[in-house]
C-alpha positions in Angstrom: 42.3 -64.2 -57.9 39.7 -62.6 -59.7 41.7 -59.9 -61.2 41.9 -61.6 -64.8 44.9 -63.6 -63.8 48.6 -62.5 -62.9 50.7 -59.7 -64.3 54.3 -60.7 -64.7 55.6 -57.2 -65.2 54.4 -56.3 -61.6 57.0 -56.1 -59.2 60.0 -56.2 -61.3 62.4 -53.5 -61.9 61.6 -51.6 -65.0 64.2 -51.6 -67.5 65.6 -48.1 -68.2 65.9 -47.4 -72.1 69.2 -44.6 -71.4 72.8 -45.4 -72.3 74.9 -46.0 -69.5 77.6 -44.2 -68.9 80.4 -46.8 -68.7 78.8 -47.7 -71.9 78.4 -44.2 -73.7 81.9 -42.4 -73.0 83.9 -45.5 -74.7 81.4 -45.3 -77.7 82.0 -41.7 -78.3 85.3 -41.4 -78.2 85.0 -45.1 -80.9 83.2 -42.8 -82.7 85.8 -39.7 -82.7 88.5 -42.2 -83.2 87.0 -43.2 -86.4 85.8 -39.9 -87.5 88.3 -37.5 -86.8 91.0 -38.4 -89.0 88.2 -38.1 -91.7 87.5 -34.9 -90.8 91.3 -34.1 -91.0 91.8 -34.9 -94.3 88.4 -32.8 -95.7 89.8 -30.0 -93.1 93.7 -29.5 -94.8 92.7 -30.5 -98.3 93.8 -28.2 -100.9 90.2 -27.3 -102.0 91.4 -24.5 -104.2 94.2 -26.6 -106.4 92.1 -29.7 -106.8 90.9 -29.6 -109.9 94.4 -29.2 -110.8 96.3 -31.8 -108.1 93.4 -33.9 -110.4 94.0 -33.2 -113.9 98.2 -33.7 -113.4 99.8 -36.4 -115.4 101.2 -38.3 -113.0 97.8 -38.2 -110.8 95.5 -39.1 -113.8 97.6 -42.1 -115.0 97.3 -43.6 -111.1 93.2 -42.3 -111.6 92.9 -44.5 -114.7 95.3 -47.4 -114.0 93.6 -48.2 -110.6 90.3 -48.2 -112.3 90.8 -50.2 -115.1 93.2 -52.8 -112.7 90.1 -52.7 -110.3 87.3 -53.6 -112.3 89.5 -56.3 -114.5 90.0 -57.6 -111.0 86.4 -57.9 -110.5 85.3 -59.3 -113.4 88.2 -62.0 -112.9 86.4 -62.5 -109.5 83.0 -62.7 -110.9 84.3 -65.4 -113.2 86.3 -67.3 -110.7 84.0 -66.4 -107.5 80.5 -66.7 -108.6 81.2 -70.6 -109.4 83.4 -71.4 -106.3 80.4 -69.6 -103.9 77.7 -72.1 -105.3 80.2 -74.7 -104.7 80.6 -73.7 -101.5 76.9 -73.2 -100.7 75.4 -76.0 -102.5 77.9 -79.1 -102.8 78.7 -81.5 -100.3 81.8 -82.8 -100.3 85.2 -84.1 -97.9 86.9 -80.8 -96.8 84.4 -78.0 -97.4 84.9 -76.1 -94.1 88.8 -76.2 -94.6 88.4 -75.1 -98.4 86.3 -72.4 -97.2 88.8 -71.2 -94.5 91.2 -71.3 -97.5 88.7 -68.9 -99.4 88.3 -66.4 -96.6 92.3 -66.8 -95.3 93.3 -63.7 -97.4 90.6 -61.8 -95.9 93.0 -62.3 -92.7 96.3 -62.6 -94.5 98.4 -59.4 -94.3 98.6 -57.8 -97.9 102.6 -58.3 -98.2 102.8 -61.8 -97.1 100.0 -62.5 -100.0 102.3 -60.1 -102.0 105.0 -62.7 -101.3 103.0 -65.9 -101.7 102.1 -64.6 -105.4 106.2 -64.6 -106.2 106.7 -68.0 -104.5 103.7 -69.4 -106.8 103.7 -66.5 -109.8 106.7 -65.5 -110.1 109.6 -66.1 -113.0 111.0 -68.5 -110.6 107.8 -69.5 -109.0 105.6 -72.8 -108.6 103.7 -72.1 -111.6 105.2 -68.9 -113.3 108.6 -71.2 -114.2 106.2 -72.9 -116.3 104.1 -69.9 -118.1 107.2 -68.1 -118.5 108.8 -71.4 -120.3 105.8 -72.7 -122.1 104.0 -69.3 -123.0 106.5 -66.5 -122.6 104.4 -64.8 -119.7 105.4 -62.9 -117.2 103.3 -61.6 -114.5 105.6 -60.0 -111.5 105.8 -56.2 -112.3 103.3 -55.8 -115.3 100.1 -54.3 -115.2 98.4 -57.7 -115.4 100.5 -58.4 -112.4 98.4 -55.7 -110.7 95.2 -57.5 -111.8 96.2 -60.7 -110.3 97.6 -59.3 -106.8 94.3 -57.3 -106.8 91.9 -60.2 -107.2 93.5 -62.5 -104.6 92.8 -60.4 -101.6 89.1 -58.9 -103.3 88.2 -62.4 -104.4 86.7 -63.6 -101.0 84.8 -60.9 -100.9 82.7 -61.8 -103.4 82.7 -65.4 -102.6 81.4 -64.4 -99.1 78.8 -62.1 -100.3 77.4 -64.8 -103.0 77.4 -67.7 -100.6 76.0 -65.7 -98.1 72.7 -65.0 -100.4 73.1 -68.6 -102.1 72.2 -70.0 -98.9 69.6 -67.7 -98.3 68.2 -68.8 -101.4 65.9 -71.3 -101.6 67.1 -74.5 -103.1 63.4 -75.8 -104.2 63.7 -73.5 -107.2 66.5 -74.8 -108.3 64.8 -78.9 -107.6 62.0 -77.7 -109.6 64.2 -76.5 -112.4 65.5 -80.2 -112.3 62.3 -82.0 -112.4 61.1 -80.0 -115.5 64.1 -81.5 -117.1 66.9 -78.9 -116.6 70.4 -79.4 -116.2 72.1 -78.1 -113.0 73.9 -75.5 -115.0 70.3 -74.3 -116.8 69.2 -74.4 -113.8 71.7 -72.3 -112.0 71.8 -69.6 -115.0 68.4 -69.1 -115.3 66.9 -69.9 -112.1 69.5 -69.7 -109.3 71.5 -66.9 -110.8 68.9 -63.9 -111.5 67.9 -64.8 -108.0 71.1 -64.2 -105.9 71.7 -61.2 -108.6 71.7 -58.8 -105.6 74.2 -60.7 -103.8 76.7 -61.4 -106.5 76.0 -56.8 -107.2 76.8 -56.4 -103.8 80.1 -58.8 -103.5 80.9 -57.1 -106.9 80.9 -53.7 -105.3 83.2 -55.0 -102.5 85.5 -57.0 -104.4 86.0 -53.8 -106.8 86.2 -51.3 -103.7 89.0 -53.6 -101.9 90.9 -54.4 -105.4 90.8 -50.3 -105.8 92.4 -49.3 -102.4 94.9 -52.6 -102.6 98.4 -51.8 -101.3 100.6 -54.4 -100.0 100.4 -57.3 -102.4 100.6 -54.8 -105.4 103.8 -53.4 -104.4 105.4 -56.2 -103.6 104.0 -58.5 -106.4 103.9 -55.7 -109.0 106.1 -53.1 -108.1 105.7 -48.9 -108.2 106.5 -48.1 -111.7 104.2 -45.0 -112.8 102.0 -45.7 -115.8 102.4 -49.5 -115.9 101.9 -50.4 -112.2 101.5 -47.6 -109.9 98.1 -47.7 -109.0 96.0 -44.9 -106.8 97.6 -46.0 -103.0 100.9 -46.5 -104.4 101.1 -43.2 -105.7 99.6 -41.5 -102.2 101.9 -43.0 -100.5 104.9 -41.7 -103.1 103.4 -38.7 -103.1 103.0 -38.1 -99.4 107.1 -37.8 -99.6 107.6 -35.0 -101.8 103.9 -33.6 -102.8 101.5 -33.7 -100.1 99.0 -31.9 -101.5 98.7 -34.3 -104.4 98.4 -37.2 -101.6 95.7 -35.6 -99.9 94.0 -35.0 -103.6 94.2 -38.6 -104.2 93.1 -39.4 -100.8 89.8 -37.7 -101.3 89.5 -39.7 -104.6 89.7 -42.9 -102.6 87.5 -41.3 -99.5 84.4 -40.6 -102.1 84.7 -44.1 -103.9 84.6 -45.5 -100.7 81.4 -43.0 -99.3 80.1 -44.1 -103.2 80.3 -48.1 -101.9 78.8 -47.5 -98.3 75.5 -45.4 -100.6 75.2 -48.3 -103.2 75.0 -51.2 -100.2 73.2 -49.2 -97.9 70.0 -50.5 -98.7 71.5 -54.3 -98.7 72.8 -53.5 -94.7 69.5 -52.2 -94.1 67.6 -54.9 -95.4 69.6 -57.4 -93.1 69.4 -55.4 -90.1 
């Protein structure tokens, strides 16, 4: 008893700090799983005829049509997605969980059926396209801004995760003080609320543009495959793949380093929340 009291750690079973094996064989072969294809496609690039798989006419207008679809997507995200995260994160109202299920459905939606869903609602005979193509003369199906639209509906969420994510992070007292001082709730969201979740809206930017660039499903089948007007960066890999691998694997790598480039700008963000 006079000992200084009891020590709880004495006789029970240390706890051993080594992977168990059950444990570690699944995780490395996870690991090759993921890897290994990687490896595959830095292995059998055409190292040699790159710079010149790169600087081909067909390959450059996929280059510069992907980026400049990509980051209009964005910036219609931004737009749309900054305002619908505050919502989101700050508003009460009926229905919030099912509007944000809504939100985050294309996250889970396969790319055609979205693809499809644009038609039904954008198209010349759509929902709303039988109207803009009536009252205004547009017409998005198979047009570059086509590309811009199927892009931001499955980048969009995102964005809006990211943002509301770091809005409720945020601390709303800011934004009460704001109010008291005689600030309106916008004032007080763009120049209070706004520099603060900055990081969060960078980092759902980076996402939203890094998705929008490697989108697939609901550009081809919203927009279409024509080179130079809608044939963005996966389109043409996976036209090329048929008849010209080595300019597949070219634009593969293109699409591997801005996606290495994403994981190095957020690393510090995944960091920080781990």
């Amino acid at each position: 008893m006079g000992g200084g009291g009891t020590r709880p750690w004495l006789g029970t079973p240390r706890l051993r700090t080594g992977t168990p094996l059950p444990l570690l064989l699944p995780a490395l072969v996870g690991l090759v799983f993921l890897v290994l294809p990687l490896l595959a496609l830095l292995v059998r690039a055409p190292w040699r005829s790159l710079p010149d798989q790169l600087t081909s006419v067909a390959v450059w207008q996929a280059l510069r049509l992907s980026l400049i679809t990509a980051t209009a997507a964005t910036a219609v995200a931004l737009v749309l997605g900054v305002p619908l995260a505050w919502l989101l994160a700050r508003a009460r109202f009926p229905g919030r969980r099912l509007v944000r299920a809504l939100v985050t459905l294309p996250l889970v939606l396969p790319p055609v059926v979205g693809g499809v869903a644009l038609l039904l609602a954008l198209g010349r005979n759509g929902i709303v396209g039988r109207w803009l193509d009536s009252a205004f003369g547009v017409t998005l199906p198979f047009t570059t801004a086509g590309v811009v639209v199927a892009e931001a509906f499955v980048a969009m969420p995102f964005l809006v995760i990211s943002v509301e994510g770091t809005l409720r992070a945020a601390d709303p007292r800011y934004e009460e003080a704001a109010a008291t001082l005689g600030a309106s709730r916008f004032t007080a969201f763009r120049r209070v609320t706004l520099p603060m979740v900055a990081p969060g809206v960078a980092a759902g930017a980076v996402l939203a543009w890094a998705r929008a660039l490697g989108e697939f499903g609901a550009t081809i089948t919203f927009a279409g495959n024509f080179p130079g007007r809608t044939q963005t960066m996966p389109l043409s890999v996976y036209l090329a793949l048929q008849s010209d691998p080595a300019a597949a694997i070219a634009l593969s790598l293109v699409l591997l380093a801005v996606s290495i480039a994403v994981l190095a700008g957020l690393r510090d963000r995944w960091m920080a929340a781990s």
